[in-house]
N, C-alpha and C positions, 0 to 999 in steps of 0.2 A: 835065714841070714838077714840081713841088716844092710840097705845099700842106700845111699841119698842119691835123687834123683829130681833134677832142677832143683836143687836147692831144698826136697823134702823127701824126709827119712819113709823110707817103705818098707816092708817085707818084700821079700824074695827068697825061693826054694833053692836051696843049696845048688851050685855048680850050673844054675841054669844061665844057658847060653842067650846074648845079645839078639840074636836073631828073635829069640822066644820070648824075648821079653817086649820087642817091638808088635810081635805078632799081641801078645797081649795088652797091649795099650791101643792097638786099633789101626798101628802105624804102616804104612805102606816104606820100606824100607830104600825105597828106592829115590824118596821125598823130602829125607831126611839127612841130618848129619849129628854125627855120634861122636864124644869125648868122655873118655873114662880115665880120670886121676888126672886130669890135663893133656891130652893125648888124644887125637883125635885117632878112631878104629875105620882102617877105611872100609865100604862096604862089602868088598869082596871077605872080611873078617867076619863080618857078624855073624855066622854059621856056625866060626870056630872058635869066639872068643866067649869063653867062660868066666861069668861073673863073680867076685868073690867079696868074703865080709867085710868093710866097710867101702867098697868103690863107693867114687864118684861120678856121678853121669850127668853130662849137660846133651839134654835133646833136643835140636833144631829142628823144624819144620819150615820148607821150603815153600812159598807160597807167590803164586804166577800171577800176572795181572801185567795193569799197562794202563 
C-alpha cells in the first residue's frame, strides 16, 4: 500500500501497525509524536493502530538539550 509520510509517498505492507513502522524507521517510540490524517495517535495506540492506503503521517522527533 501506498501511505505519505512527512510529506513523501512510501510503500508500506498492507495492515502494518504504527508501532512497526516506527520500529522500522529506527524510531524509539517513546521520543516521538505521531499524526495520522491530522490526528494526532497517542502512544499507548501505536501497537494497535493499523495503517491503511492512502494515510497521512507527520513524525516528530523530540530532541533534549538546553
Amino acid at each position: 500500500m501506498r501511505i505519505v509520510l512527512n510529506g513523501e509517498p512510501r510503500d508500506a505492507a498492507d495492515n502494518l501497525l504504527l508501532s512497526e513502522l516506527l520500529v522500522s524507521l529506527q524510531l524509539d517510540s517513546s521520543r516521538v509524536a505521531v499524526e495520522v490524517n491530522e490526528k494526532i495517535v497517542p502512544r499507548a495506540r501505536h501497537a494497535t493502530h493499523s495503517l491503511k492506503e492512502g494515510d497521512r503521517l507527520e513524525v516528530v522527533t523530540f530532541v533534549g538539550g538546553g
